[in-house]
N, C-alpha and C positions, 0 to 999 in steps of 0.2 A: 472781775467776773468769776473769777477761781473760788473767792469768800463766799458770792453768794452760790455759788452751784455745791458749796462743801454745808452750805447754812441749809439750804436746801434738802441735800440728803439726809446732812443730820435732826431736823425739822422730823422729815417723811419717816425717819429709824426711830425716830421717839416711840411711837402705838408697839412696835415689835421690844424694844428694849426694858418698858416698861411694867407691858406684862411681862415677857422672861425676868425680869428684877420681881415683882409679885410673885409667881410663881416657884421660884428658885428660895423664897423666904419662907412660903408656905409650904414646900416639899413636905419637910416629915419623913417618918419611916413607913407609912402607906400611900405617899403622893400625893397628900395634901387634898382640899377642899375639890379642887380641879381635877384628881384622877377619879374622885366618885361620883363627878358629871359629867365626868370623858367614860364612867365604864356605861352608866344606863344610854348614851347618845351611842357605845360602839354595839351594845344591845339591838337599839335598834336597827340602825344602818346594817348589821349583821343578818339581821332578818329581813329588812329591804333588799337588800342585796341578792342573798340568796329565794325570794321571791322571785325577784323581776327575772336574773340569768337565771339559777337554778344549777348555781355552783353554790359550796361551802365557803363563807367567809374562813379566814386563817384567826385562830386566837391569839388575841394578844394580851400581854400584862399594865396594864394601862400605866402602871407607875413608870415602866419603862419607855412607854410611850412618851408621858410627861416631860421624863428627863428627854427625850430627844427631843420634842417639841422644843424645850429652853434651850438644849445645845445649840438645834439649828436659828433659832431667833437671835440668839447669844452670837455665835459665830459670825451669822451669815450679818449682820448687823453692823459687826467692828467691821468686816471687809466692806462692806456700803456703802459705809461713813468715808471710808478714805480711797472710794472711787472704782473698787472691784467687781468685772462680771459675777464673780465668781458666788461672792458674797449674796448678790442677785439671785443668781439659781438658787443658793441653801434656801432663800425667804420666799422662791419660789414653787420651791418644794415642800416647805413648810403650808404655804397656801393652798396646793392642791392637795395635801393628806388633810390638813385639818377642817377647813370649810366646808366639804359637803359632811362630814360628822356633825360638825358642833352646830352650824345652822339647819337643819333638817325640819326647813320650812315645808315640806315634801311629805312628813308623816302628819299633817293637820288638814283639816278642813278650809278652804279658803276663805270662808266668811269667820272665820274665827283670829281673832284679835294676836293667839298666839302666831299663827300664820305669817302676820303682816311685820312682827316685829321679828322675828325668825328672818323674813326677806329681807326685810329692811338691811340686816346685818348681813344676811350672805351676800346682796347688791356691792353692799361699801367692800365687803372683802374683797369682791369681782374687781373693785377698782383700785385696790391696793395692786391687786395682780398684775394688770394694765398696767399702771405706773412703772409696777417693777422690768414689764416687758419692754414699755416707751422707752426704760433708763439702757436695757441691753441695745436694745436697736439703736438708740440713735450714739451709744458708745461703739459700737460693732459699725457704723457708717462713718464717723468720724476716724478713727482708725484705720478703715480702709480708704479715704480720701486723701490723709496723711500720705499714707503708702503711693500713692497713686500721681501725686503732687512732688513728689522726690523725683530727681530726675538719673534717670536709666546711666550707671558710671559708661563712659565709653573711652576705650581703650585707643592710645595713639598707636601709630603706626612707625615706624621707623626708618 
């Protein structure tokens, strides 16, 4: 059971490891193909954003971005693979900065084609998220059963 829950995770880290492997080769000294689709995507959302609230977005340098985008993939990734919450939150936190940028099926038209395939991909991310969530919970319930299942030391008496 150990093999397959380790085949498992390393299976589900493959989509995060692969881009950060792409990514990390494409870099460059301006961040690669990906920082100048990461800067017109944080264009937008920049201007979504402060539309809808009516706060200023913070600026960012997307090349820096990039490089944290592949740290936390990179990172959060090795610790996944060998069973860590911890790992979990970095790919968790990776999916909540990066998916409502990169798919911003939200700035189109709904009968438009870009639309649908925009969705399409923020969906599957959604359920990257999920998964990553199901893997916390049900390691954070097993742990606490562990705990729970240990019996209370009780001290003699003399």
């Amino acid at each position: 059971m150990a093999l397959i829950t380790f085949l498992g995770r390393l299976l589900f880290v493959s989509f995060f490891v692969l881009s950060a492997w792409q990514e990390f080769n494409e870099f460059g000294n301006d961040g690669g193909p990906v920082a100048k689709t990461l800067a017109s995507k944080i264009t937008k959302f920049s201007k979504y954003f402060t539309t809808h609230t009516g706060f200023q977005a913070p600026e960012f340098k997307t090349k820096v971005l990039v490089a944290g985008a592949i740290a936390l993939k990179g990172i959060g990734s090795l610790l996944f693979i060998f069973g860590s919450t911890n790992g979990a939150f970095l790919l968790i936190l990776h999916q909540l900065i990066v998916t409502p940028i990169l798919y911003d099926f939200y700035n189109y038209d709904m009968g438009k084609k870009a639309f649908t395939n925009l969705f399409i991909k923020f969906t599957q991310n959604l359920a990257l998220l999920g998964g990553l969530m199901l893997f916390i919970g049900m390691k954070t319930s097993y742990t606490q059963r562990r705990l729970m299942n240990k019996k209370a030391f009780k001290s003699k008496m003399v």
